[in-house]
MMTF fields as JSON, N, C-alpha, C and O atoms, coordinates in Angstrom:
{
  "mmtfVersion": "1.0.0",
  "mmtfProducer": "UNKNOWN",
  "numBonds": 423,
  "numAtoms": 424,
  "numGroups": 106,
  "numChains": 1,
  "numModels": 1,
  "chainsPerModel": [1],
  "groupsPerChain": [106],
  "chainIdList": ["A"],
  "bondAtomList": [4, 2, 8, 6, 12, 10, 16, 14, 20, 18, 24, 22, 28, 26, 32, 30, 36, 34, 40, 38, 44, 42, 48, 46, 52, 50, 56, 54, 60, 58, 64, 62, 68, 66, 72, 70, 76, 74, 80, 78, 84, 82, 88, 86, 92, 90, 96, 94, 100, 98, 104, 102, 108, 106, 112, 110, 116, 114, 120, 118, 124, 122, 128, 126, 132, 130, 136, 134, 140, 138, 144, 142, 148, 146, 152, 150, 156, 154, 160, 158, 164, 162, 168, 166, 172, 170, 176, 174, 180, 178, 184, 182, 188, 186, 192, 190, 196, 194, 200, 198, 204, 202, 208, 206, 212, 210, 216, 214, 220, 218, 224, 222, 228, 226, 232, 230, 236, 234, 240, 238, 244, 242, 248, 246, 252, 250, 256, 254, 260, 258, 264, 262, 268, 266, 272, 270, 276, 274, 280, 278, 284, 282, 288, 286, 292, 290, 296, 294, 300, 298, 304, 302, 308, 306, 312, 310, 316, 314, 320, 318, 324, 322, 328, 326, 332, 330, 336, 334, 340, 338, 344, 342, 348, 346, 352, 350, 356, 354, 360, 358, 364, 362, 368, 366, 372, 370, 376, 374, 380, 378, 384, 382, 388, 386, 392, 390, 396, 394, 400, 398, 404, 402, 408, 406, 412, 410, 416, 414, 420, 418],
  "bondOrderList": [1, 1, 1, 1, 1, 1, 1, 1, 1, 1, 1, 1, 1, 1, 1, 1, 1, 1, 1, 1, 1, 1, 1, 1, 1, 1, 1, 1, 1, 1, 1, 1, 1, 1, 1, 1, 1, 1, 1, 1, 1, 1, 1, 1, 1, 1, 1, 1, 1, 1, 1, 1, 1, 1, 1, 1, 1, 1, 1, 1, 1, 1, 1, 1, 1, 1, 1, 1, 1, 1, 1, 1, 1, 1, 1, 1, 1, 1, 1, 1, 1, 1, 1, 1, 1, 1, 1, 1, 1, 1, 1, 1, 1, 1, 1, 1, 1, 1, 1, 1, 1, 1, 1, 1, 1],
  "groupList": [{"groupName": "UNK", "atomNameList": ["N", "CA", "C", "O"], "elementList": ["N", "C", "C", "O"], "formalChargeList": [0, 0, 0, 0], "bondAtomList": [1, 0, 2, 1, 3, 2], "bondOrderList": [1, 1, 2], "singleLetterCode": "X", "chemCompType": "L-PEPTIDE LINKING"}],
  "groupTypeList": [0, 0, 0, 0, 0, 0, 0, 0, 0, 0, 0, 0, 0, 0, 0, 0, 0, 0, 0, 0, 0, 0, 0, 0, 0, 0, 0, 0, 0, 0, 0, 0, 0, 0, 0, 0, 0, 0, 0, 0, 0, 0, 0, 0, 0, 0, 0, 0, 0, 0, 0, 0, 0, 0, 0, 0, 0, 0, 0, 0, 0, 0, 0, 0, 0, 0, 0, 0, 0, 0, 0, 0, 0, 0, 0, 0, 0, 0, 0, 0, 0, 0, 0, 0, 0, 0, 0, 0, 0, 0, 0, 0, 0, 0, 0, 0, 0, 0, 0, 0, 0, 0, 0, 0, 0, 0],
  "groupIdList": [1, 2, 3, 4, 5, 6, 7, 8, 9, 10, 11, 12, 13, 14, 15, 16, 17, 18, 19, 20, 21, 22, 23, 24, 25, 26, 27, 28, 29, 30, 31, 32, 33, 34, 35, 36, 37, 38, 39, 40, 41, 42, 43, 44, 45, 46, 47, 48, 49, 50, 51, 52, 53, 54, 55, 56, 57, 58, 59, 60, 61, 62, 63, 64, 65, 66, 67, 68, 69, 70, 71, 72, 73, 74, 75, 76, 77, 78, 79, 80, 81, 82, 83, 84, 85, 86, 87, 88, 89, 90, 91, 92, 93, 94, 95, 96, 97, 98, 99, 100, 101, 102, 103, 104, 105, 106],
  "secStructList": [7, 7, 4, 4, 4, 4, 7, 6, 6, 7, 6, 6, 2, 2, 2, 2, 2, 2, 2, 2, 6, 6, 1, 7, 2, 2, 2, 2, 2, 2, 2, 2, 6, 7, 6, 6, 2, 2, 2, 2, 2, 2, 2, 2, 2, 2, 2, 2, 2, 2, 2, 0, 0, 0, 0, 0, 1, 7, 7, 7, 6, 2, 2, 2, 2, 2, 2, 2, 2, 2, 2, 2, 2, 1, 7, 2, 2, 2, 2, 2, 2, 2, 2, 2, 2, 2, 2, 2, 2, 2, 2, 2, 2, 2, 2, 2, 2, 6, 6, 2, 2, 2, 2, 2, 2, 7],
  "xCoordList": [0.835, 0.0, 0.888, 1.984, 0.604, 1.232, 1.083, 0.04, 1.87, 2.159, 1.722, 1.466, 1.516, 0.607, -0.862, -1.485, -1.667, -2.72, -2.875, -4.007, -2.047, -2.146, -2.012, -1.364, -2.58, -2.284, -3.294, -4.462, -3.059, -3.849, -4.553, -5.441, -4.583, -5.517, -6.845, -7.751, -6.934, -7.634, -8.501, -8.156, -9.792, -10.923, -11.523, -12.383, -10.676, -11.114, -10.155, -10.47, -8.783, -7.87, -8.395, -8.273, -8.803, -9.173, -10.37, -10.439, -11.933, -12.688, -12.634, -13.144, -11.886, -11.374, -10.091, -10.033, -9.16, -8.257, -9.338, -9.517, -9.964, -10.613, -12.003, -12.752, -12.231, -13.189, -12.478, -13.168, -11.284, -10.719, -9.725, -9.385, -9.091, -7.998, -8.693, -9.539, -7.699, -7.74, -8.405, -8.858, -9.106, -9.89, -9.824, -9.521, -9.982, -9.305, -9.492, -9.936, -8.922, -9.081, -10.413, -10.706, -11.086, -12.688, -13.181, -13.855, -13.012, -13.864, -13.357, -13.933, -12.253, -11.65, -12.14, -12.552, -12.158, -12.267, -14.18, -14.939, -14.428, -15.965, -16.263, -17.116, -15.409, -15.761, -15.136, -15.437, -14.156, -13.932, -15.079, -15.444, -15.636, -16.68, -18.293, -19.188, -18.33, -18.748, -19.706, -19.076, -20.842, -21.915, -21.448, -20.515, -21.71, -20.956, -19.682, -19.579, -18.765, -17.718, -17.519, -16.887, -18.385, -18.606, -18.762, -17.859, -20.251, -20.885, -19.991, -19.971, -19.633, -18.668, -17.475, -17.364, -16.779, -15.332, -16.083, -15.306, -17.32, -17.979, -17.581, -16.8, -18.564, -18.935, -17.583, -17.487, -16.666, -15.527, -14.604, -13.844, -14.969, -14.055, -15.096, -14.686, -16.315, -17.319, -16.657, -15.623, -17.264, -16.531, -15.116, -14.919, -14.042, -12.435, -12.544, -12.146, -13.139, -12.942, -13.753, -13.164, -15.238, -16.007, -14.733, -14.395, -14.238, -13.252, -12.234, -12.014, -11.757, -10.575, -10.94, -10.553, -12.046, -12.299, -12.869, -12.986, -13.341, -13.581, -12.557, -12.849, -11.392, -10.308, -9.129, -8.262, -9.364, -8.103, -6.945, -5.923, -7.027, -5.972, -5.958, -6.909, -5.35, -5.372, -5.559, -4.783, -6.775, -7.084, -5.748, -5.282, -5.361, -4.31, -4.128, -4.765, -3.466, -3.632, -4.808, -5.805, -4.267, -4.975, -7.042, -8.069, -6.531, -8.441, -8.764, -9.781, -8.116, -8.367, -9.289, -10.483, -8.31, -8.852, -9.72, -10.282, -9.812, -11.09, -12.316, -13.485, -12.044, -13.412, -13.673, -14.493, -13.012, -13.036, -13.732, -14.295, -13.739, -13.735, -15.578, -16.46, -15.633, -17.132, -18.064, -18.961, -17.753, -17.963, -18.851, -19.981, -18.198, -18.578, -19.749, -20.631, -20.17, -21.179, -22.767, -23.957, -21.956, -23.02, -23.215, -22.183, -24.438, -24.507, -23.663, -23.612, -23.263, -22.257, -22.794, -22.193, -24.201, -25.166, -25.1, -24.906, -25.258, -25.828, -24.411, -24.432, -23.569, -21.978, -21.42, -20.692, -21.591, -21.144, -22.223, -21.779, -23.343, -24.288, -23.813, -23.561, -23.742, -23.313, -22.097, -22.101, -21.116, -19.622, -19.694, -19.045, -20.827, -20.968, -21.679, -21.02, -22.924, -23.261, -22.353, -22.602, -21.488, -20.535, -19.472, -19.078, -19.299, -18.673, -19.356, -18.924, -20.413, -21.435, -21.684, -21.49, -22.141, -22.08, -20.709, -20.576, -19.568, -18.239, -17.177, -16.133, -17.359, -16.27, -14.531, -13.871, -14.065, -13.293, -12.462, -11.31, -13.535, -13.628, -12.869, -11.709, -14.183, -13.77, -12.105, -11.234, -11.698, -10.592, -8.94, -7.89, -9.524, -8.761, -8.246, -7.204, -9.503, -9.761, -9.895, -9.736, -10.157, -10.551, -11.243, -12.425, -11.126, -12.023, -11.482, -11.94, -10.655, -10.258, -11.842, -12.267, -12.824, -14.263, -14.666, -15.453, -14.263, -15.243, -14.492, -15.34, -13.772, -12.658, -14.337, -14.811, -14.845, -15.732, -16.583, -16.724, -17.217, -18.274, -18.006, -18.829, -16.631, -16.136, -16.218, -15.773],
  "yCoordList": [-1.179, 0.0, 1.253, 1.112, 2.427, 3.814, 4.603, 5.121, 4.575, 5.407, 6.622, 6.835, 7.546, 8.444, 8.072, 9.024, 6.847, 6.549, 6.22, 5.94, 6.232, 5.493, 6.488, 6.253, 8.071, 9.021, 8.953, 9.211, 8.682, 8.08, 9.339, 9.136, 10.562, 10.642, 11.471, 11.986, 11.577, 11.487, 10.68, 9.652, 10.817, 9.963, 9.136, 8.263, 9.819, 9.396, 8.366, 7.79, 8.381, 7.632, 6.129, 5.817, 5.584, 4.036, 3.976, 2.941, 5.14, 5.369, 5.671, 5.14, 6.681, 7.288, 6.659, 6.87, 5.809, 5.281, 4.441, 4.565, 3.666, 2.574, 2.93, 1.987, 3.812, 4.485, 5.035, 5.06, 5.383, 5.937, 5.256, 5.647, 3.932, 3.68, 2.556, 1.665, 3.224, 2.705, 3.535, 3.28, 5.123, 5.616, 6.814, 7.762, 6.953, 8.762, 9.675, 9.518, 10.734, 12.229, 12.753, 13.584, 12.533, 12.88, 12.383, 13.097, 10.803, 9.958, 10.313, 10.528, 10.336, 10.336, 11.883, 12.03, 12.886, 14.204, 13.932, 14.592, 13.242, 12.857, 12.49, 13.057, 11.104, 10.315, 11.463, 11.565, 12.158, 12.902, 13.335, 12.974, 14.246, 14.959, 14.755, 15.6, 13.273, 12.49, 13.037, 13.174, 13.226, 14.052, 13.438, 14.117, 12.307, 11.82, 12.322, 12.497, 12.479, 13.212, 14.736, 15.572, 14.578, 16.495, 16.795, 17.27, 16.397, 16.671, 16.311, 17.124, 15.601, 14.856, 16.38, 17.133, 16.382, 17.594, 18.752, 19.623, 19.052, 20.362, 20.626, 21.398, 19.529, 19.476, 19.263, 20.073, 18.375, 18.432, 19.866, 20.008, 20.918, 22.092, 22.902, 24.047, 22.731, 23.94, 23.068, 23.533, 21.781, 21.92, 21.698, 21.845, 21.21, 21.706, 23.231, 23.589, 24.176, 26.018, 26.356, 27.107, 25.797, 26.244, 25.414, 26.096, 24.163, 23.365, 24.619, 25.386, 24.546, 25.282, 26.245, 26.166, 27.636, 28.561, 28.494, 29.4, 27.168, 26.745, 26.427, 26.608, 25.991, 25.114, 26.172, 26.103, 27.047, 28.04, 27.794, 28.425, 26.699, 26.174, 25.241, 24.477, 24.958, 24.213, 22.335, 21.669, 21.963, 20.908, 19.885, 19.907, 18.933, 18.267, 16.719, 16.078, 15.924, 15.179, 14.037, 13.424, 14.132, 12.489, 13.013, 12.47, 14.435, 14.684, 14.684, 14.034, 15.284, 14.823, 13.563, 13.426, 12.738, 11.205, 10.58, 9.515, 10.973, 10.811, 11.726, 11.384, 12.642, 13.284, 13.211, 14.007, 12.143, 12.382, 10.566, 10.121, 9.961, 8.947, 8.936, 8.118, 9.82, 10.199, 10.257, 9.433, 11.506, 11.558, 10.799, 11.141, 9.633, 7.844, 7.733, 7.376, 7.876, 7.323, 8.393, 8.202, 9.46, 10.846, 11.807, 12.232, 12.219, 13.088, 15.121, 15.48, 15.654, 16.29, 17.5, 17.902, 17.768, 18.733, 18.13, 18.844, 16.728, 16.712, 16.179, 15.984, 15.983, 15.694, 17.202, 17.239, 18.421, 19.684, 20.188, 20.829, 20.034, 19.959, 19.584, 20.432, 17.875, 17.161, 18.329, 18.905, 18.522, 19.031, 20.456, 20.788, 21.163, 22.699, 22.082, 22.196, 21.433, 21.315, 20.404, 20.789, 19.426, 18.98, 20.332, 20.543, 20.909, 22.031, 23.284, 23.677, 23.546, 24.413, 23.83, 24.571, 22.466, 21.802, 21.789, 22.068, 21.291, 21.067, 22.06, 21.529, 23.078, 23.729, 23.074, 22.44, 23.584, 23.236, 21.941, 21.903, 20.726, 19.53, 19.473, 19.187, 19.927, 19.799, 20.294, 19.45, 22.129, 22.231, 21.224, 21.095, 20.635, 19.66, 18.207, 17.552, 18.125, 16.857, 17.077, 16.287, 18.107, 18.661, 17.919, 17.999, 17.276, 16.312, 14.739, 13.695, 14.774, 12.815, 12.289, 11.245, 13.492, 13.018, 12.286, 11.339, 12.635, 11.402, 10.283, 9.399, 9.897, 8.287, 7.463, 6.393, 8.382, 6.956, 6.786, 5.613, 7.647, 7.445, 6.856, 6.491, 6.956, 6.436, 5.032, 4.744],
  "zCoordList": [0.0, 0.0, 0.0, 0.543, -0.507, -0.494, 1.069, 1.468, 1.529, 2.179, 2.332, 3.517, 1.629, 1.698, 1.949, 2.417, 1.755, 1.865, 3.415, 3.81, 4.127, 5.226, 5.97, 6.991, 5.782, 6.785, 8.041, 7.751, 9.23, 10.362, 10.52, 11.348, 10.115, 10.871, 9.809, 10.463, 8.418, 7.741, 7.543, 6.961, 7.904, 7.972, 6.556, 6.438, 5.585, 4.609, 3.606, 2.565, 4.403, 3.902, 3.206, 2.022, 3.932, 3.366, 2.668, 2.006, 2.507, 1.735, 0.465, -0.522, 0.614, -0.551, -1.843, -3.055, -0.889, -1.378, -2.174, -3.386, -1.443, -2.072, -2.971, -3.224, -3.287, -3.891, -5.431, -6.45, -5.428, -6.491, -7.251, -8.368, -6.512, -7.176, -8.376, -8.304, -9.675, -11.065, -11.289, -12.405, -10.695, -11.991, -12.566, -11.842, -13.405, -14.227, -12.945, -11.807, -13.707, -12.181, -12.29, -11.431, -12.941, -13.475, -12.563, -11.821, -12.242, -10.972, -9.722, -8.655, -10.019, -8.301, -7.987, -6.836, -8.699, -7.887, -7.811, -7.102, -8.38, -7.982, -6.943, -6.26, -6.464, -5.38, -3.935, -2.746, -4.849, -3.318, -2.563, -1.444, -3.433, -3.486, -3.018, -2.987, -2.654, -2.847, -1.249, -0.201, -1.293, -0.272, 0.916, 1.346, 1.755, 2.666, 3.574, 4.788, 2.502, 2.555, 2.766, 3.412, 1.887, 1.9, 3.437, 4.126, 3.973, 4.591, 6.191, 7.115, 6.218, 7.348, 7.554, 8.522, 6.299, 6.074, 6.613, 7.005, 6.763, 6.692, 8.209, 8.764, 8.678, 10.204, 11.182, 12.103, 11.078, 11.019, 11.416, 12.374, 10.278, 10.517, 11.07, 11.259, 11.408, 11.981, 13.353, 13.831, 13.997, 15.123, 16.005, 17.211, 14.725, 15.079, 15.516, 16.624, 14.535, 15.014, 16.417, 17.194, 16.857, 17.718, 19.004, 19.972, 18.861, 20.221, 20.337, 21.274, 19.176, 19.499, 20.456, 21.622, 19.814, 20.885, 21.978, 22.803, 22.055, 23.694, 24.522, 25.704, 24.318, 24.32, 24.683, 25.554, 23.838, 23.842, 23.276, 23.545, 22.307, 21.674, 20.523, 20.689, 19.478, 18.6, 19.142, 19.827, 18.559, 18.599, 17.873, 16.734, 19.198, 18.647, 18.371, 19.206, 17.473, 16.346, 17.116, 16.736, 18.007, 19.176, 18.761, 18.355, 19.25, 19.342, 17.75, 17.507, 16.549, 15.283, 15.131, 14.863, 15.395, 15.042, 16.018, 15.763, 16.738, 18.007, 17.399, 17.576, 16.836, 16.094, 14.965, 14.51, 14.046, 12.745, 13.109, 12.108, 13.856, 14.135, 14.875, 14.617, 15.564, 16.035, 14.891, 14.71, 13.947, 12.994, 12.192, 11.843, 11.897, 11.25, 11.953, 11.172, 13.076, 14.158, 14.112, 13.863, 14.483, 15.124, 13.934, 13.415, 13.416, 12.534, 13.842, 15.018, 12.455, 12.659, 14.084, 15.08, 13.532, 14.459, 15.753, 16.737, 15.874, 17.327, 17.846, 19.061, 17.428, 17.994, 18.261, 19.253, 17.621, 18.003, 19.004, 19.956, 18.955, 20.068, 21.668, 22.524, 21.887, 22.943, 23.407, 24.495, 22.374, 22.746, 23.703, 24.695, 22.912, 23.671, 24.924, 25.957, 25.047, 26.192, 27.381, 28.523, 27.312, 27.675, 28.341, 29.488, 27.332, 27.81, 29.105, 30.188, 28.415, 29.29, 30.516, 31.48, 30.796, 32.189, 33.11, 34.301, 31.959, 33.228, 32.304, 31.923, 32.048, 31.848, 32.071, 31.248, 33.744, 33.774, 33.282, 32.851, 33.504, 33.119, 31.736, 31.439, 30.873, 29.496, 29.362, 29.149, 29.551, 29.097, 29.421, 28.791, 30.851, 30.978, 29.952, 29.926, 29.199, 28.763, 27.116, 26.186, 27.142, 25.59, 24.726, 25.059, 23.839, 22.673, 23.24, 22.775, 24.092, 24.55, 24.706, 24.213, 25.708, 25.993, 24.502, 24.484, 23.691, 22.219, 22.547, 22.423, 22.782, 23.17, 23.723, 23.342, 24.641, 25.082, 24.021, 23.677, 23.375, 22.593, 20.838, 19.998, 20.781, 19.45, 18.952, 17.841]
}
Protein backbone atom coordinates (compact mmCIF):
# COMPACT_ATOMS: atom_id res chain seq x y z
CA UNK A 1 0.00 0.00 0.00
CA UNK A 2 1.23 3.81 -0.49
CA UNK A 3 2.16 5.41 2.18
CA UNK A 4 0.61 8.44 1.70
CA UNK A 5 -2.72 6.55 1.87
CA UNK A 6 -2.15 5.49 5.23
CA UNK A 7 -2.28 9.02 6.79
CA UNK A 8 -3.85 8.08 10.36
CA UNK A 9 -5.52 10.64 10.87
CA UNK A 10 -7.63 11.49 7.74
CA UNK A 11 -10.92 9.96 7.97
CA UNK A 12 -11.11 9.40 4.61
CA UNK A 13 -7.87 7.63 3.90
CA UNK A 14 -9.17 4.04 3.37
CA UNK A 15 -12.69 5.37 1.74
CA UNK A 16 -11.37 7.29 -0.55
CA UNK A 17 -8.26 5.28 -1.38
CA UNK A 18 -10.61 2.57 -2.07
CA UNK A 19 -13.19 4.48 -3.89
CA UNK A 20 -10.72 5.94 -6.49
CA UNK A 21 -8.00 3.68 -7.18
CA UNK A 22 -7.74 2.70 -11.06
CA UNK A 23 -9.89 5.62 -11.99
CA UNK A 24 -9.30 8.76 -14.23
CA UNK A 25 -9.08 12.23 -12.18
CA UNK A 26 -12.69 12.88 -13.47
CA UNK A 27 -13.86 9.96 -10.97
CA UNK A 28 -11.65 10.34 -8.30
CA UNK A 29 -12.27 14.20 -7.89
CA UNK A 30 -15.97 12.86 -7.98
CA UNK A 31 -15.76 10.31 -5.38
CA UNK A 32 -13.93 12.90 -3.32
CA UNK A 33 -16.68 14.96 -3.49
CA UNK A 34 -18.75 12.49 -2.85
CA UNK A 35 -21.91 14.05 -0.27
CA UNK A 36 -20.96 11.82 2.67
CA UNK A 37 -17.72 13.21 2.56
CA UNK A 38 -18.61 16.49 1.90
CA UNK A 39 -20.88 16.67 4.59
CA UNK A 40 -18.67 14.86 7.35
CA UNK A 41 -15.33 17.59 6.07
CA UNK A 42 -17.98 20.36 6.69
CA UNK A 43 -18.94 19.48 10.20
CA UNK A 44 -15.53 18.43 11.02
CA UNK A 45 -14.05 22.09 10.52
CA UNK A 46 -17.32 23.94 11.98
CA UNK A 47 -16.53 21.92 15.12
CA UNK A 48 -12.44 21.71 15.08
CA UNK A 49 -12.94 26.02 15.01
CA UNK A 50 -16.01 26.24 17.72
CA UNK A 51 -13.25 23.36 20.22
CA UNK A 52 -10.57 25.28 19.50
CA UNK A 53 -12.30 28.56 20.89
CA UNK A 54 -13.58 26.74 23.69
CA UNK A 55 -10.31 25.11 24.32
CA UNK A 56 -8.10 28.04 23.84
CA UNK A 57 -5.97 26.17 21.67
CA UNK A 58 -5.37 24.21 18.60
CA UNK A 59 -7.08 20.91 18.60
CA UNK A 60 -4.31 18.27 18.65
CA UNK A 61 -3.63 15.18 16.35
CA UNK A 62 -4.97 12.49 19.18
CA UNK A 63 -8.44 14.68 19.34
CA UNK A 64 -8.37 14.82 15.28
CA UNK A 65 -8.85 11.21 15.04
CA UNK A 66 -11.09 10.81 18.01
CA UNK A 67 -13.41 13.28 16.09
CA UNK A 68 -13.04 12.38 12.75
CA UNK A 69 -13.74 8.95 14.13
CA UNK A 70 -17.13 10.20 16.03
CA UNK A 71 -17.96 11.56 12.99
CA UNK A 72 -18.58 7.84 11.25
CA UNK A 73 -21.18 7.32 14.16
CA UNK A 74 -23.02 10.85 15.12
CA UNK A 75 -24.51 13.09 12.53
CA UNK A 76 -22.26 16.29 12.66
CA UNK A 77 -25.17 18.73 14.46
CA UNK A 78 -25.83 16.71 17.33
CA UNK A 79 -21.98 15.69 17.99
CA UNK A 80 -21.14 19.68 18.00
CA UNK A 81 -24.29 19.96 20.07
CA UNK A 82 -23.31 17.16 22.94
CA UNK A 83 -19.62 19.03 22.75
CA UNK A 84 -20.97 22.70 23.67
CA UNK A 85 -23.26 21.32 26.19
CA UNK A 86 -20.53 18.98 27.68
CA UNK A 87 -18.67 22.03 27.81
CA UNK A 88 -21.44 24.41 29.29
CA UNK A 89 -22.08 21.80 32.19
CA UNK A 90 -18.24 21.07 33.23
CA UNK A 91 -16.27 23.73 31.85
CA UNK A 92 -13.29 23.24 33.77
CA UNK A 93 -13.63 19.53 33.12
CA UNK A 94 -13.77 19.80 29.50
CA UNK A 95 -10.59 22.23 29.10
CA UNK A 96 -8.76 19.66 30.98
CA UNK A 97 -9.76 16.86 28.76
CA UNK A 98 -10.55 18.66 25.59
CA UNK A 99 -12.02 16.31 22.67
CA UNK A 100 -10.26 12.81 24.55
CA UNK A 101 -14.26 13.02 25.99
CA UNK A 102 -15.24 11.40 22.22
CA UNK A 103 -12.66 8.29 23.17
CA UNK A 104 -15.73 6.96 25.08
CA UNK A 105 -18.27 7.45 22.59
CA UNK A 106 -16.14 6.44 19.45
Amino acid sequence: MVEEELYSFNYNHLTISHLTKGKNENEREKARTYQPFAEREKWEKKIKEAMSALLGRDIVPLEQYFLEKALFSIPGEELLQFLEERYLSHPQEFKEQGLFILEEIS
